[in-house]
N, CA and C atoms as an extended XYZ file, in Angstrom:
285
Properties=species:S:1:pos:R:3:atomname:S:1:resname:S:1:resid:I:1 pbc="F F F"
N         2.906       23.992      -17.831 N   UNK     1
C         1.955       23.219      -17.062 CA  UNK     1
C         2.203       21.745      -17.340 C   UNK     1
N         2.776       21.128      -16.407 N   UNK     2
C         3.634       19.601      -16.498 CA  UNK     2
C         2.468       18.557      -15.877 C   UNK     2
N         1.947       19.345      -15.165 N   UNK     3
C         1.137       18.512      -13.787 CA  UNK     3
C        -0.013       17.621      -14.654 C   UNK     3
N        -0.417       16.853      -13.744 N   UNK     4
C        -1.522       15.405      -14.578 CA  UNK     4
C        -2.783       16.533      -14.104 C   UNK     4
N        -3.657       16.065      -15.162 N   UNK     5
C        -4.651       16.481      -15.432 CA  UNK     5
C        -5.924       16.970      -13.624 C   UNK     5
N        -5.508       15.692      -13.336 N   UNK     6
C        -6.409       15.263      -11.681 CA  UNK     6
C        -6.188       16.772      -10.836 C   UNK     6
N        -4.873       17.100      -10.977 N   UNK     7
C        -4.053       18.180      -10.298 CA  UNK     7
C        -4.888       19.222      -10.884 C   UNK     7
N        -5.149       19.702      -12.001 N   UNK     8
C        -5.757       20.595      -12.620 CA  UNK     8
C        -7.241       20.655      -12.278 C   UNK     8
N        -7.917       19.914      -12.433 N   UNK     9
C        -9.577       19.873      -11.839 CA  UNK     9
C        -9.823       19.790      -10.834 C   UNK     9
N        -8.942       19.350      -10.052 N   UNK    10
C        -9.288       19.675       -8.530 CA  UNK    10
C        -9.271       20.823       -8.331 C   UNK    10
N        -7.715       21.734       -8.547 N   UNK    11
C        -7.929       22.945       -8.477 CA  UNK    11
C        -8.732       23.894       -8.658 C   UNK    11
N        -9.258       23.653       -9.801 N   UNK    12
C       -10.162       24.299      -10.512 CA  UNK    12
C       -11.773       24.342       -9.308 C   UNK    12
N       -11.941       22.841       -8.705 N   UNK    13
C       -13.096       22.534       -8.164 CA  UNK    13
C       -12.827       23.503       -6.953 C   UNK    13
N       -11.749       23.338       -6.381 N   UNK    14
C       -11.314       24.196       -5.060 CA  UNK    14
C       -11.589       25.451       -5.439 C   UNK    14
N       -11.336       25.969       -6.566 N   UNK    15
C       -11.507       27.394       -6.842 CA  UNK    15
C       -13.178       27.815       -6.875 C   UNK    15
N       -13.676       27.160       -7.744 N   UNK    16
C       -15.363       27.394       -7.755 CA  UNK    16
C       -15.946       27.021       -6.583 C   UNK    16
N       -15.503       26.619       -6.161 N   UNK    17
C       -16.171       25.745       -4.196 CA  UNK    17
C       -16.384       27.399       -3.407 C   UNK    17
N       -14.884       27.657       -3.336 N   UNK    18
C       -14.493       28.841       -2.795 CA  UNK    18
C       -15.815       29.909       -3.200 C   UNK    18
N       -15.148       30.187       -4.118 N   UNK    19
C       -16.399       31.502       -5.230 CA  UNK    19
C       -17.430       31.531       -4.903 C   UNK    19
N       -18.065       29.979       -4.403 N   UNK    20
C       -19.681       29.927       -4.285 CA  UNK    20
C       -19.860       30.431       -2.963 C   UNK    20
N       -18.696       30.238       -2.230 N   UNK    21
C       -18.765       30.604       -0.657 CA  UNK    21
C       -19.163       29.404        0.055 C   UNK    21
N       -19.245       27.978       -0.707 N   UNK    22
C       -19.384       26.872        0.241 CA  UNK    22
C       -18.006       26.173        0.674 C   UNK    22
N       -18.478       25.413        1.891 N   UNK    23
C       -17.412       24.812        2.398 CA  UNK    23
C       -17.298       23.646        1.769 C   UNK    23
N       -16.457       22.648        2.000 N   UNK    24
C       -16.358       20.987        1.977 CA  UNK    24
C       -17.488       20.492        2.193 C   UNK    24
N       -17.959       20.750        3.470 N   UNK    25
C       -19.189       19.926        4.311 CA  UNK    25
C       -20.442       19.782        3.176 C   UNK    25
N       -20.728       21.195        2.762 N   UNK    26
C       -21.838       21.767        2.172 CA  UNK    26
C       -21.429       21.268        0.973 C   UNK    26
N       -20.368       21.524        0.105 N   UNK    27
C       -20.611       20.604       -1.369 CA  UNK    27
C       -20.509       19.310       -1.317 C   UNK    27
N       -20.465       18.587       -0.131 N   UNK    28
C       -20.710       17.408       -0.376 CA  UNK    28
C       -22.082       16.507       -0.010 C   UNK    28
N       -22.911       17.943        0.757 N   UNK    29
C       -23.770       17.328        1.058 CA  UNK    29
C       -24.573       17.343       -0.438 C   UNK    29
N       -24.168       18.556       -1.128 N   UNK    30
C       -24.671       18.463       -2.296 CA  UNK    30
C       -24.664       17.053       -2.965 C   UNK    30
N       -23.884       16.648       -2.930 N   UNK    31
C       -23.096       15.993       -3.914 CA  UNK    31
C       -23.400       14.537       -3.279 C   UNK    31
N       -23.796       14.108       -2.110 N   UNK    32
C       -23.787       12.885       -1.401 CA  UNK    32
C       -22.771       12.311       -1.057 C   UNK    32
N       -21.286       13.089       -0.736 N   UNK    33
C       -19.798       12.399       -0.019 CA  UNK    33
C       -20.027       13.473        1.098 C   UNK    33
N       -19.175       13.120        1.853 N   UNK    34
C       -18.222       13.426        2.704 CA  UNK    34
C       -17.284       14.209        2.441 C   UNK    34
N       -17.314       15.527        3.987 N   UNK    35
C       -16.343       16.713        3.520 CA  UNK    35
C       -14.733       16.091        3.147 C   UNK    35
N       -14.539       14.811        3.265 N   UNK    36
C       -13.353       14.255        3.456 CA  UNK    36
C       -13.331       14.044        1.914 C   UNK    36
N       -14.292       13.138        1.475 N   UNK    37
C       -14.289       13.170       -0.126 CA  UNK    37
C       -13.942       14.430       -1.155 C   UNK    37
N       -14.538       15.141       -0.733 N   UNK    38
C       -14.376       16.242       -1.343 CA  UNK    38
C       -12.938       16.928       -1.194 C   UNK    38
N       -12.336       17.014       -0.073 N   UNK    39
C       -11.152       17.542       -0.212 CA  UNK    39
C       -10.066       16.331       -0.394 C   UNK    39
N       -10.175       15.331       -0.917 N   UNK    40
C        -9.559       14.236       -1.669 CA  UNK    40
C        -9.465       14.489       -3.358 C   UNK    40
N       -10.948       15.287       -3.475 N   UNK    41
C       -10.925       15.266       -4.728 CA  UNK    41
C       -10.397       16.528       -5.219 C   UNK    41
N       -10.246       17.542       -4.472 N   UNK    42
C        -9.871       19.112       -4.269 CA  UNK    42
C        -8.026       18.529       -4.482 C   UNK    42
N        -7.380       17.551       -3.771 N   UNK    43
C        -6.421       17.368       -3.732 CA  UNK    43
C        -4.997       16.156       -5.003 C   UNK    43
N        -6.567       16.260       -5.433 N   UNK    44
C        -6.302       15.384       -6.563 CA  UNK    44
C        -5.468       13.589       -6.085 C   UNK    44
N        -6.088       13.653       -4.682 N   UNK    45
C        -5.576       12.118       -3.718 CA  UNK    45
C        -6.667       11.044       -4.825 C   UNK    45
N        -7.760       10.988       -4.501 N   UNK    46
C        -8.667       10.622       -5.431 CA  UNK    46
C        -9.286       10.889       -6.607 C   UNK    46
N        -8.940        9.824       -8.126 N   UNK    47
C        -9.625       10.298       -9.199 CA  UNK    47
C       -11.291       10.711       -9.055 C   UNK    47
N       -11.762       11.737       -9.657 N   UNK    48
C       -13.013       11.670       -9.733 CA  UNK    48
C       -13.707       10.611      -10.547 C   UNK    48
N       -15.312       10.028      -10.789 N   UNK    49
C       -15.853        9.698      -11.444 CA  UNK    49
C       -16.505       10.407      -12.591 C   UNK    49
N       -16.648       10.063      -13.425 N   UNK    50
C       -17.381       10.925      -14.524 CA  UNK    50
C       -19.006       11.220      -13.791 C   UNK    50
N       -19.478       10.521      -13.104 N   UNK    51
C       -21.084       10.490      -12.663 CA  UNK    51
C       -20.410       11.382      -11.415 C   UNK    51
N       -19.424       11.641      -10.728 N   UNK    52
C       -19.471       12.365       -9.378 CA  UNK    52
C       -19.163       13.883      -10.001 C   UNK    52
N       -18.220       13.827      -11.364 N   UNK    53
C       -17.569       15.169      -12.025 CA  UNK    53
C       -19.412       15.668      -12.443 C   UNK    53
N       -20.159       14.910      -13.075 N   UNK    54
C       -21.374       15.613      -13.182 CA  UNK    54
C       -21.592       16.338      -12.049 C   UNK    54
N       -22.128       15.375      -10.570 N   UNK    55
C       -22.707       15.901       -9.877 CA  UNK    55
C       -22.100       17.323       -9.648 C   UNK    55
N       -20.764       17.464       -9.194 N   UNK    56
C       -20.184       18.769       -8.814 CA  UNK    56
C       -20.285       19.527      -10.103 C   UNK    56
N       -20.200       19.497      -11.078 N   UNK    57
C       -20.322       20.286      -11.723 CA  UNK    57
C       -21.857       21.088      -11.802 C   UNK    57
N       -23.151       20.393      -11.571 N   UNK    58
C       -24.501       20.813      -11.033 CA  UNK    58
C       -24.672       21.448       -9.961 C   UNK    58
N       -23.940       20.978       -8.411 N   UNK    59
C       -23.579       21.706       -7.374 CA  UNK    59
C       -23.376       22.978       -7.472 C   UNK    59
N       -22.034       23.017       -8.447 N   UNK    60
C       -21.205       24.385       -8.408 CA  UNK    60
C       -21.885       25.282       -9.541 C   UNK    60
N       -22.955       24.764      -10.217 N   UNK    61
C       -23.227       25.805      -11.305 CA  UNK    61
C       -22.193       26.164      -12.420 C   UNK    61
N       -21.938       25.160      -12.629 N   UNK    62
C       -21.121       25.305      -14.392 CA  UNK    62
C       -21.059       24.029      -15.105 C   UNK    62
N       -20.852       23.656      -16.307 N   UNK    63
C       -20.593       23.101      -17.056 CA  UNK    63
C       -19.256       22.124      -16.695 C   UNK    63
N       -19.369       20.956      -17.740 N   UNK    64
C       -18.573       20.040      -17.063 CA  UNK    64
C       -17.308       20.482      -17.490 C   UNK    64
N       -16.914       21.166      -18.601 N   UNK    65
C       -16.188       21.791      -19.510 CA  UNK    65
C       -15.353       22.461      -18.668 C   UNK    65
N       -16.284       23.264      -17.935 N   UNK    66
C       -15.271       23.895      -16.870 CA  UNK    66
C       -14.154       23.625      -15.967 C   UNK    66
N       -14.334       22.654      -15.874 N   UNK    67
C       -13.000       21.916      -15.178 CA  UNK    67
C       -11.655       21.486      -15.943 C   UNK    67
N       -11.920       21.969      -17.494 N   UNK    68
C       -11.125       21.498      -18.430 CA  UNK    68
C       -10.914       22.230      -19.195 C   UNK    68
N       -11.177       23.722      -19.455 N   UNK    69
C       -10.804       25.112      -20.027 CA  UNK    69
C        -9.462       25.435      -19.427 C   UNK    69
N        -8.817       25.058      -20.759 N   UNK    70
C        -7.664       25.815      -21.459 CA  UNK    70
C        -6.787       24.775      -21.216 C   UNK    70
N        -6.890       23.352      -20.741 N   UNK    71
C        -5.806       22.423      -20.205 CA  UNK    71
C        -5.547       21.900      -21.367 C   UNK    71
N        -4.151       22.207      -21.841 N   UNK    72
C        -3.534       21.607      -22.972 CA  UNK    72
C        -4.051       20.379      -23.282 C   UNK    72
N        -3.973       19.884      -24.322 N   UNK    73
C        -4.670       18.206      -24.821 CA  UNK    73
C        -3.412       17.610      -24.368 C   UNK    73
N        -2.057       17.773      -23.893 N   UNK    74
C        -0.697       17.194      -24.377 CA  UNK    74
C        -0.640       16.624      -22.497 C   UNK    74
N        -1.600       17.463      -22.015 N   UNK    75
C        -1.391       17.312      -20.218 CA  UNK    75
C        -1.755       15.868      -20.163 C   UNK    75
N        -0.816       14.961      -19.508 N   UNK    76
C        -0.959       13.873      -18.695 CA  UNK    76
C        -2.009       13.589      -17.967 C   UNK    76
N        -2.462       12.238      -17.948 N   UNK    77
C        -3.171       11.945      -17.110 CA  UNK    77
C        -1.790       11.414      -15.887 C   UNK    77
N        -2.044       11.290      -14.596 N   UNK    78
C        -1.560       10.667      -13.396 CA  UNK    78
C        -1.566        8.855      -13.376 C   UNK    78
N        -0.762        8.456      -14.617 N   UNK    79
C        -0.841        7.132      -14.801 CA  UNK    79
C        -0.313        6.312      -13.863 C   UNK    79
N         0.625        7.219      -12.819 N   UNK    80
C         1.803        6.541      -12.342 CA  UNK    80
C         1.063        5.835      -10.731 C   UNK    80
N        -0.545        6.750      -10.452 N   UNK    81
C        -1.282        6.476       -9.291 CA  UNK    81
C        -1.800        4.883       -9.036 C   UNK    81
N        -2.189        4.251      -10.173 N   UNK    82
C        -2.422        2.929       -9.983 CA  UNK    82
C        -2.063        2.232      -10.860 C   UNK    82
N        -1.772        0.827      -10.985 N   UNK    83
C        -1.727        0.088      -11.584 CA  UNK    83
C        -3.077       -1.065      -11.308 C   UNK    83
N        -2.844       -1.206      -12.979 N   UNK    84
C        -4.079       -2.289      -13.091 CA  UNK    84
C        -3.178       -3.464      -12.677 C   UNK    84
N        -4.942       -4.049      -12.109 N   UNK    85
C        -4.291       -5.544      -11.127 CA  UNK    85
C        -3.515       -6.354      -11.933 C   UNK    85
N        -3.479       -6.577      -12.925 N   UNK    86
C        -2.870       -7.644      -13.741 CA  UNK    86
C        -0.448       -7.050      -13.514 C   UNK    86
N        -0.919       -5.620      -13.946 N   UNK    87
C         0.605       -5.511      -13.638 CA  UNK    87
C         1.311       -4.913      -12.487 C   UNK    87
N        -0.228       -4.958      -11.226 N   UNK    88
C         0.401       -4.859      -10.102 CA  UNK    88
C         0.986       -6.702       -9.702 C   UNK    88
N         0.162       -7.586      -10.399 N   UNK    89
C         0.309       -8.846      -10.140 CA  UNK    89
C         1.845       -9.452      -10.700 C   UNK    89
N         2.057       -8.661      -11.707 N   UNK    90
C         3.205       -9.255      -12.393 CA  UNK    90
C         4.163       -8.887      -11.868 C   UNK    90
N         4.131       -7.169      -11.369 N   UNK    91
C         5.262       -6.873      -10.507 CA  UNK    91
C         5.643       -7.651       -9.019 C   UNK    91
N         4.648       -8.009       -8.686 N   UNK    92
C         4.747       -8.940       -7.647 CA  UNK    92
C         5.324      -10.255       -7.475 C   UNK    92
N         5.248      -10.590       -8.780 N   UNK    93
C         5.653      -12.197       -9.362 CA  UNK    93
C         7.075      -12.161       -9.605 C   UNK    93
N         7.125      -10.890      -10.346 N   UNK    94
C         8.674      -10.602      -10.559 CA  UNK    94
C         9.800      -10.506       -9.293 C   UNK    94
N         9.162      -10.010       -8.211 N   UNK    95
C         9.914       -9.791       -6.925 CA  UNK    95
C        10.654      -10.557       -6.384 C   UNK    95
């Protein structure tokens, strides 16, 4: 298991979404996004927030934990998705 962490909890969210028998639409109304949000976050396109990982985790009926059972400590985060402004700035300078 190579993949960044984001990749892993989404999945995981896609999986319990499923289970509950709700759609996109419906966990997000839970949740206050958009079915679009939600399958951003299903897709690991968008990091979650720690305050939005609560909410879904209340939605879906489990623990926040759950999104993070059994994922090696050694798994990556997806560092390579943004850069902070300072060394998106420098790369720019450098150009």
């Amino acid at each position: 298991m190579d993949e960044p962490v984001e990749y892993v909890v989404g999945r995981r969210l896609r999986r319990r979404r499923r289970l509950m028998g709700l759609t996109q639409s419906e966990l997000g109304v839970l949740c206050g996004v958009s079915f679009q949000q939600v399958q951003k976050y299903e897709s690991a396109h968008t990091r979650l927030s720690v305050g939005m990982l609560w909410k879904l985790a209340c939605a879906l009926e489990v623990d926040v934990s759950y999104f993070f059972a059994d994922v090696p400590r050694a798994l990556p985060a997806n560092e390579g998705r943004r850069l902070p402004a300072a060394e998106t700035l420098a790369s720019a300078n450098a150009a």
